[in-house]
C-alpha positions as CSV (number, residue, x, y, z in Angstrom):
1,X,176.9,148.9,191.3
2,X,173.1,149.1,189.3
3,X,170.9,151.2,191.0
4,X,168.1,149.8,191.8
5,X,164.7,151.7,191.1
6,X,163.3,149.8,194.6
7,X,165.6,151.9,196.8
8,X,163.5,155.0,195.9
9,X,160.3,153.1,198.0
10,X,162.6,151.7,200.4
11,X,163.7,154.7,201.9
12,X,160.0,156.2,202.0
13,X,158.8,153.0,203.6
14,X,161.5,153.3,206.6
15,X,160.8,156.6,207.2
16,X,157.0,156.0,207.4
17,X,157.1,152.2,209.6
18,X,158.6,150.8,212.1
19,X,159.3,147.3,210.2
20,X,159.7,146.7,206.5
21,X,159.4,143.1,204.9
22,X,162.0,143.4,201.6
23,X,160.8,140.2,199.7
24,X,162.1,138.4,196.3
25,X,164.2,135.9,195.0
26,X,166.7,134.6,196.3
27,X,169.7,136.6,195.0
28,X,167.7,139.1,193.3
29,X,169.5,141.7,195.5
30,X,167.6,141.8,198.3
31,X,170.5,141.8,200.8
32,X,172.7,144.3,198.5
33,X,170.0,147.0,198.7
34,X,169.2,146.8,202.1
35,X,172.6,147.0,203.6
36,X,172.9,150.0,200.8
37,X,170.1,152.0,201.9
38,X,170.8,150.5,205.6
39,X,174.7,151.0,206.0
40,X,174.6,151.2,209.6
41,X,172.6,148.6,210.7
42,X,174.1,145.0,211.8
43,X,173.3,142.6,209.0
44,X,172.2,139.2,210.8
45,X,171.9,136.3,208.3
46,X,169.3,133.3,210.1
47,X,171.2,130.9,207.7
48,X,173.8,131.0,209.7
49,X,173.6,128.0,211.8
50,X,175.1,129.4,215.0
51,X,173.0,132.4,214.7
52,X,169.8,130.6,213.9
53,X,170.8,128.4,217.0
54,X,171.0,131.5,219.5
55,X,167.6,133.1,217.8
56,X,165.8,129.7,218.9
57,X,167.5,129.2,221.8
58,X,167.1,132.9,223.6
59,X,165.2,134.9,221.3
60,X,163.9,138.0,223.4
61,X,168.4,137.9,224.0
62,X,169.0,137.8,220.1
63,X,166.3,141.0,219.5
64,X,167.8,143.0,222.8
65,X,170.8,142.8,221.1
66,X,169.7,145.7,218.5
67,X,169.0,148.6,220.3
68,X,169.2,150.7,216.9
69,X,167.2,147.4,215.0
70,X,168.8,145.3,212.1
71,X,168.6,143.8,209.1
72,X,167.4,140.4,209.7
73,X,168.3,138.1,206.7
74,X,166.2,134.9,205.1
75,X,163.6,135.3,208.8
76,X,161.3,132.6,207.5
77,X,164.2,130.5,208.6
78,X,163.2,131.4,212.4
79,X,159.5,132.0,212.3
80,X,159.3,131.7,216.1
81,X,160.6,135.2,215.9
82,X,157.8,137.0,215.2
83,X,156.2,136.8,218.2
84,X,159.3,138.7,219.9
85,X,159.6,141.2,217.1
86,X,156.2,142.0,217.6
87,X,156.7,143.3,221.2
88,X,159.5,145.0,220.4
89,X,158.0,147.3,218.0
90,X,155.0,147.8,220.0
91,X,157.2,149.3,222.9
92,X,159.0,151.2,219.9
93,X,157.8,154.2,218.0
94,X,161.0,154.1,216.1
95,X,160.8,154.1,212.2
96,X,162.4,151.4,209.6
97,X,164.1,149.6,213.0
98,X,164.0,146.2,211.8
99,X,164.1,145.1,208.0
100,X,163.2,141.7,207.4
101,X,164.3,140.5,204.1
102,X,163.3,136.3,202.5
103,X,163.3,134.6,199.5
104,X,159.8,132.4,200.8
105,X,157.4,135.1,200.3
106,X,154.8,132.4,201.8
107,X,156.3,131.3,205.0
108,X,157.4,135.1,205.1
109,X,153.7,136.2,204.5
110,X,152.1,133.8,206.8
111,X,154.2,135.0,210.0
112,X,153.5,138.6,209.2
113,X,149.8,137.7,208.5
114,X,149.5,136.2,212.1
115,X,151.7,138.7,214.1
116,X,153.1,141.6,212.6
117,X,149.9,143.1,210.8
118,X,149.7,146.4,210.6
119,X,153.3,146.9,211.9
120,X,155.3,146.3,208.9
121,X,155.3,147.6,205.4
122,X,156.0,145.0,202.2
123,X,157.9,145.4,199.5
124,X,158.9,143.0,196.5
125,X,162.1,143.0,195.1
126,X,162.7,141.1,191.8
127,X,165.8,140.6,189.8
128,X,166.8,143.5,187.8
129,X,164.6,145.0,184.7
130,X,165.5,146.4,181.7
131,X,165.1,150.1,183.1
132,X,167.9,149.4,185.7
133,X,170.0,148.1,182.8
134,X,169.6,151.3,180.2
135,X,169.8,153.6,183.2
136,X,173.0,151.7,184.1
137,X,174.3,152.1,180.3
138,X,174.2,147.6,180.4
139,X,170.7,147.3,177.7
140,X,172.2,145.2,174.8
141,X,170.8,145.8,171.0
142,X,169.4,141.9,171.2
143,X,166.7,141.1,173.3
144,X,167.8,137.6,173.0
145,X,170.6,138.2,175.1
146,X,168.5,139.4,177.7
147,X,166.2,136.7,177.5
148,X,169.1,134.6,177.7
149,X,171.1,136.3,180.9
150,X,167.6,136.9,182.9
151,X,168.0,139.9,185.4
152,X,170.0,138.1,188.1
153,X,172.2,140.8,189.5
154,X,175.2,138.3,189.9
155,X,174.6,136.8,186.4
156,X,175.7,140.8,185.0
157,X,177.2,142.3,187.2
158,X,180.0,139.3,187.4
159,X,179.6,138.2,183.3
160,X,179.2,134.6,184.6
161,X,178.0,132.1,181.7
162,X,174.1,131.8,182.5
163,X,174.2,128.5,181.1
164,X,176.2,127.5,184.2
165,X,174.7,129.9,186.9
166,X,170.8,129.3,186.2
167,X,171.8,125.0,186.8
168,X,173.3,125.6,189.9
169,X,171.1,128.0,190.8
170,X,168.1,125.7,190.1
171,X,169.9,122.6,191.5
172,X,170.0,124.5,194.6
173,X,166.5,125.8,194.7
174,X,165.1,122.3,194.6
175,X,167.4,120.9,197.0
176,X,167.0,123.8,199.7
177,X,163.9,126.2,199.0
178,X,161.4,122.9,197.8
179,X,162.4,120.9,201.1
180,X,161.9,124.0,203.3
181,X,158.5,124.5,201.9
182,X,157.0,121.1,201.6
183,X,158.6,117.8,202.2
184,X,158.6,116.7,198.4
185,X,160.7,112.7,198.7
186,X,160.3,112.7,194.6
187,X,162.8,115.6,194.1
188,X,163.6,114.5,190.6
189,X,160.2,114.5,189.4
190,X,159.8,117.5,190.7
191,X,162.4,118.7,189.0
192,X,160.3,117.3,185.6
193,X,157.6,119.4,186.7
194,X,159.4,122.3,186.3
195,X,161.0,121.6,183.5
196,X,157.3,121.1,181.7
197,X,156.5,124.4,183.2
198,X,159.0,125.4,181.2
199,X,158.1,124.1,178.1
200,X,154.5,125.7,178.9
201,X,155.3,129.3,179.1
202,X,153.1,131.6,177.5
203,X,150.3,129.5,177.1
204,X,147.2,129.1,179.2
205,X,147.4,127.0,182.2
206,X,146.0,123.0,181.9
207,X,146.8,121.4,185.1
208,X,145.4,118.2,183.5
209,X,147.3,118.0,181.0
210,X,150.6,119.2,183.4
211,X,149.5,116.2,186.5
212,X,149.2,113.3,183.1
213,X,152.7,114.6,182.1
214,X,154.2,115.0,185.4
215,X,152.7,111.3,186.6
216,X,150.9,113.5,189.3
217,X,147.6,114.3,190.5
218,X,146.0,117.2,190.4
219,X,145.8,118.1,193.7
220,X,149.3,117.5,194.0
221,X,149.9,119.9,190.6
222,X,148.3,122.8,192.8
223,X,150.6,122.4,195.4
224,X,153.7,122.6,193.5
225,X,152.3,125.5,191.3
226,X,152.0,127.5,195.0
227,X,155.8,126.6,195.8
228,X,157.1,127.7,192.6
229,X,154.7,130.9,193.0
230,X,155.6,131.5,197.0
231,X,159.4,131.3,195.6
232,X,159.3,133.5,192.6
233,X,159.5,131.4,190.2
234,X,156.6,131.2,188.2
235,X,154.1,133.9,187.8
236,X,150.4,133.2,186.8
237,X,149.0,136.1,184.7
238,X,145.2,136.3,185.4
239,X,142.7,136.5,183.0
240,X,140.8,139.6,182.7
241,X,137.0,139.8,183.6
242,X,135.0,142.1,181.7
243,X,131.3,142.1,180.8
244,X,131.5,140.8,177.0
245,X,128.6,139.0,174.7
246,X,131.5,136.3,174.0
247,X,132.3,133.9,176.6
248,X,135.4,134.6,178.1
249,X,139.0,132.3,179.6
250,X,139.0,132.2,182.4
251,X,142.3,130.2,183.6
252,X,145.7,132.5,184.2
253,X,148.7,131.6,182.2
254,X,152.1,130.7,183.0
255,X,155.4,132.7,182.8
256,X,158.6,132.8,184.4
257,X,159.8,135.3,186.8
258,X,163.4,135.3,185.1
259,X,163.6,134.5,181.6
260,X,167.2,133.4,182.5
261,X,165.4,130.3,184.3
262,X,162.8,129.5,181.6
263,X,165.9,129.2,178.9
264,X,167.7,126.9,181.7
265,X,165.0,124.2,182.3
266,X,164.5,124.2,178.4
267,X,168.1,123.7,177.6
268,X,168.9,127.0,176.0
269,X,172.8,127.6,176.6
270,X,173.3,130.6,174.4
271,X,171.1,133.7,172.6
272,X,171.2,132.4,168.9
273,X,169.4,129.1,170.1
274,X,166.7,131.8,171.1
275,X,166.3,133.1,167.5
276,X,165.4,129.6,165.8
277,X,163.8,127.7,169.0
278,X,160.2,127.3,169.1
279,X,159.5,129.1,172.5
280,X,161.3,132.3,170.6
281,X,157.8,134.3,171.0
282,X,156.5,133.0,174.3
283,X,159.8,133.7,176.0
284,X,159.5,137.4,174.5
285,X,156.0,137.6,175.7
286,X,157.5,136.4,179.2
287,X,160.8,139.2,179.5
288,X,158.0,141.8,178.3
289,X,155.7,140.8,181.3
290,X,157.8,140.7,183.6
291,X,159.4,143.7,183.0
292,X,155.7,145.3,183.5
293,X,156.0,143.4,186.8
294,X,158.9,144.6,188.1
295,X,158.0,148.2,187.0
296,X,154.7,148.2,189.4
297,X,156.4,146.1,192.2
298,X,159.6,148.3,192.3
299,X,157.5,151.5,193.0
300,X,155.2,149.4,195.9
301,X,152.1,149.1,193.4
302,X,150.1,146.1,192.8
303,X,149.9,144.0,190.2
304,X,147.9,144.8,188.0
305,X,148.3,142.8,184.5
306,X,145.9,140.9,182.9
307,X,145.4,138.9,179.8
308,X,142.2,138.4,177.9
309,X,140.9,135.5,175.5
310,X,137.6,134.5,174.2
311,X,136.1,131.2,172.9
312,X,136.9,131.8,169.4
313,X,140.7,132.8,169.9
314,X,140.5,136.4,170.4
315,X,143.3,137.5,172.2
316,X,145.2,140.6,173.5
317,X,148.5,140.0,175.6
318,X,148.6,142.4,178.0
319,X,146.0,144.6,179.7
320,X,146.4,147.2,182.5
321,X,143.9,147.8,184.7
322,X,144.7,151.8,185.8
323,X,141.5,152.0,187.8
324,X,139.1,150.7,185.0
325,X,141.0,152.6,181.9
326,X,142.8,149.4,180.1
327,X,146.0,150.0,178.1
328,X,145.6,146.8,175.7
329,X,148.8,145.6,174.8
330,X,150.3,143.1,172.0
331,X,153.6,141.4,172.3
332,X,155.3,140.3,169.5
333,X,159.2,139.1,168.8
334,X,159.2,139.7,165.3
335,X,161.2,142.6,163.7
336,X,158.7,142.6,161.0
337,X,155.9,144.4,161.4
338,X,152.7,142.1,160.0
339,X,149.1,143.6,159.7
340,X,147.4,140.7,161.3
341,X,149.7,142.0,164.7
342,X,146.7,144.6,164.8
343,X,143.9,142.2,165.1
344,X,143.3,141.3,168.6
345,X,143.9,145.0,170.0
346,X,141.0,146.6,167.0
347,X,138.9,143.3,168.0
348,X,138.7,144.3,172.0
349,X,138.7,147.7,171.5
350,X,135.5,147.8,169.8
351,X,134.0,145.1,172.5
352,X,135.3,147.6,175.1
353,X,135.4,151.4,175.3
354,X,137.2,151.7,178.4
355,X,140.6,150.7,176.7
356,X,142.5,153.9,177.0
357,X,145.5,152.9,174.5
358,X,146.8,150.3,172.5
359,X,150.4,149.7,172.0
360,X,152.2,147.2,169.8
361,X,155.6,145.9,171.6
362,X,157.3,144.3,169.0
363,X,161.1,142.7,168.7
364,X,161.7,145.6,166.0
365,X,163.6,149.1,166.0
366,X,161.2,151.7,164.8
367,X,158.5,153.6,166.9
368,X,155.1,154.1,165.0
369,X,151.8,155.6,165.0
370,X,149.1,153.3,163.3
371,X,145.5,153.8,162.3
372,X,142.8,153.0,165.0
373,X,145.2,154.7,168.0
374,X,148.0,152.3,167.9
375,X,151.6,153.2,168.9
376,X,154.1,150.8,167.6
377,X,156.6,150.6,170.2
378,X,160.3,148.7,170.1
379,X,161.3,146.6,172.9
380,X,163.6,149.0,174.2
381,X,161.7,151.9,174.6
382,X,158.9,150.3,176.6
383,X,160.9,151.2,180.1
């Protein structure tokens, strides 16, 4: 089994409330960790139809049940829950009794908003990063192939062809997850939508140009973008908002979660496709952001990535906000390193003084320090 780096936070967060929300995913792991860290606790799954039918049926019965709590499995499914769960733990001062784990982070959200605030701790759980994989000796030499696999725990773990597991995976998602969250009739050009997501990733956001080539309007593109975000599937990196002469961007841009799903909608079935296709340095952008994701979520930090763009076409990548000092980072898939690679990071650096480093992650082997304060950094020895 791959230990995960979440388990750490887990464990604090039980021993602090009486409640914990384990988000993600679905099949990112959520379940494995929690009966891990949990192993005596009764592990109820709501998609269970007779269980779900009990829980609607009798719920202050279902909860009296768990006299020592439990882990309550996909809970968005039962919503009218929360209401019971939050008498329960206001007549408890018991810690972690109930862990609540869902793959609808807005439904999920939205119940604990209204009932549960301030009784319940939140963590995210996404599929596994590249640090889980070195520590568990699994980090190949090709960041192609992990571009390729994602970080879906079954996907490794079981060596399952991800050509075959990301188009069941996704087939299921819109025919479950989509219909749960909204009642979309048009599942096929839904379906379309994501796929021109896809084909989108790395770049800025133009829901214009996305509704024309979905046949949708834009009001409708917003919607959609908030199911794919409330399900983890795609993640908008915001723009970054600092006083500058230049105007500024100011729309996010689109990445995946898992690059494993980004290669599925776009029809990549195996890692040398990756080495010739066009999205070869968007998708590398994408594993490297979400690998800075997953490294702030796993620990229960916020997000706190950013991307920056002027007018003219300045750009850096990556910036991280550490309470005002900026790391400015540049991602590049190339195992060549090219002077113009240097260009955005000097230009913002000399626009802003609060930028603390600059790093160059490239798709190369060797570690380097350049002139102006810029470590050249490989892939694999960002995490």
């Amino acid at each position: 089994m791959i230990k995960r780096t979440a388990e750490a936070r887990l464990q604090k967060l039980a021993a602090t409330f009486r409640s914990i929300a384990v988000v993600g995913p679905r099949q990112s792991g959520k379940t494995t960790l929690c009966r891990l860290v949990f192993p005596h606790k009764p592990y109820i799954s709501l998609e269970n139809p007779d269980v779900l039918e009990f829980a609607k049926a009798d719920p202050r019965g279902f909860l009296a049940q768990f006299k020592t709590g439990a882990i309550l499995d996909e809970i968005q499914r039962a919503p009218h829950l929360f209401s019971y769960l939050q008498q329960v733990l206001d007549e408890t001062k018991k810690r972690g009794l109930f862990i609540l784990t869902g793959s609808n982070n807005f439904l999920l959200q939205e119940n604990i908003t209204q009932t549960l605030s301030g009784r319940i701790a939140y963590l995210q759980l996404l599929p596994l990063s590249l640090a889980e994989l070195k520590e568990s000796k699994r980090l190949k030499a090709a960041y192609s192939w992990h571009i390729l696999n994602g970080g879906y725990p079954e996907v490794i773990a079981k060596k399952i062809n991800p050509a075959d597991w990301y188009s069941g995976y996704l087939d299921t998602y819109v025919e479950r997850d989509v219909r749960q969250l909204k009642n979309i009739s048009n599942l096929s050009q839904f379906a379309k939508f994501l796929r021109l997501c896809a084909g989108r990733t790395g770049q800025i956001l133009n829901m214009t140009s996305l509704g024309n080539d979905s046949g949708i309007d834009q009001k409708t593109v917003t919607a959609w973008l908030g199911i794919l975000q409330s399900s983890f599937i795609i993640y908008l990196l915001k723009p970054y908002h600092g006083s500058f002469n230049k105007r500024i961007i100011k729309t996010p841009k689109l990445y995946f979660y898992d690059t494993g799903v980004a290669c599925s909608l776009l029809g990549i079935n195996n890692a040398k496709q990756i080495i010739t296709h066009a999205a070869k340095g968007p998708l590398f952008e994408n594993m490297i952001v979400s690998e800075l994701l997953k490294e702030r979520l796993n620990k229960g930090q916020q997000d706190n990535l950013y991307y920056w763009r002027d007018k003219t076409g300045n750009e850096v990548d990556i910036l991280i906000d550490n309470a005002g000092k900026l790391i400015a980072m540049e991602l590049k898939a190339g195992e060549t390193i090219a002077q113009d690679f240097f260009k955005g990071l000097n230009y913002f650096s000399s626009l802003n003084k609060k930028t603390k480093e600059k790093q160059l992650v490239y798709g190369g082997k060797t570690m380097q320090k350049r002139s102006g304060n810029i470590l050249v950094m490989p892939w694999n020895e960002l995490f």
